[in-house]
C-alpha positions, 0 to 999 in steps of 0.5 A, a space after each residue: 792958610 798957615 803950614 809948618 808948625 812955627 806959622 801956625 796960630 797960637 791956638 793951632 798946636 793945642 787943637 792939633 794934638 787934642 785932635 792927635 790924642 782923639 784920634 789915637 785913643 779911639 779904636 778903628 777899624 779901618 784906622 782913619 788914616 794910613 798908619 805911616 801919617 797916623 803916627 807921624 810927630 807931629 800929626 798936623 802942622 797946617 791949618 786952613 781957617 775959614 768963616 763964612 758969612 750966611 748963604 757963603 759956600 765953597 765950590 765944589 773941589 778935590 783937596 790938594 795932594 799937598 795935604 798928604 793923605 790926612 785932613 781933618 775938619 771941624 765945624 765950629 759957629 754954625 750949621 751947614 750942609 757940605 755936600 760930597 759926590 763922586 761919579 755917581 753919587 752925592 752925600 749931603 752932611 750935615 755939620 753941627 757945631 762940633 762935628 768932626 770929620 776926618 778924610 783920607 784917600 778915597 775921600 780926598 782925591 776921589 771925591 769932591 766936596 762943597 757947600 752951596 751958596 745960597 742967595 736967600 741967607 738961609 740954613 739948608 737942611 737935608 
């Protein structure tokens, strides 16, 4: 875990800003984050890097307030499922290398997310 720009690693502000140009140069509606984070400088100045090892997961949780409404995933050595759910419902998402996913609002304090830990080793598949 890493936050302010000088701590993070040295591949951390080239992927910051290639995400911040995406995500300006694409038009949407609703924009994917609030327009007072949407066009802070800079974008992100904390990183969170995990590997997981196969069957490895992550508890079911609702992202800190810390990270002030804008945060950004990308999945990249392998394919998982992360599972998101409120109240009354339960999404699973499948993450490809490469996927992206940006979560604000709703998203991050309303919902929980996780990926299942699964004892066999074995990729889950929707």
């Amino acid at each position: 875990m890493r936050f302010g720009l000088q701590h993070l690693p040295s591949w951390g502000p080239p992927l910051a800003h290639s995400i911040c140009r995406s995500i300006r140069l694409q038009a949407h509606n609703p924009p994917p984050f609030p327009p007072h984070i949407l066009h802070r400088e800079p974008l992100f100045d904390q990183i969170i890097a995990n590997v997981y090892r196969p069957g490895q997961g992550i508890c079911a949780h609702v992202d800190l307030l810390r990270f002030d409404d804008g945060i950004a995933i990308l999945s990249l050595e392998s394919d998982c499922v992360m599972h998101f759910t409120n109240a009354s419902l339960s999404v699973p998402v499948l993450l490809i290398p490469g996927s992206f996913i940006l979560m604000s609002g709703e998203a991050l304090y309303h919902w929980k997310d996780e990926i299942l830990f699964l004892k066999d080793n074995k990729t889950l598949f929707l």
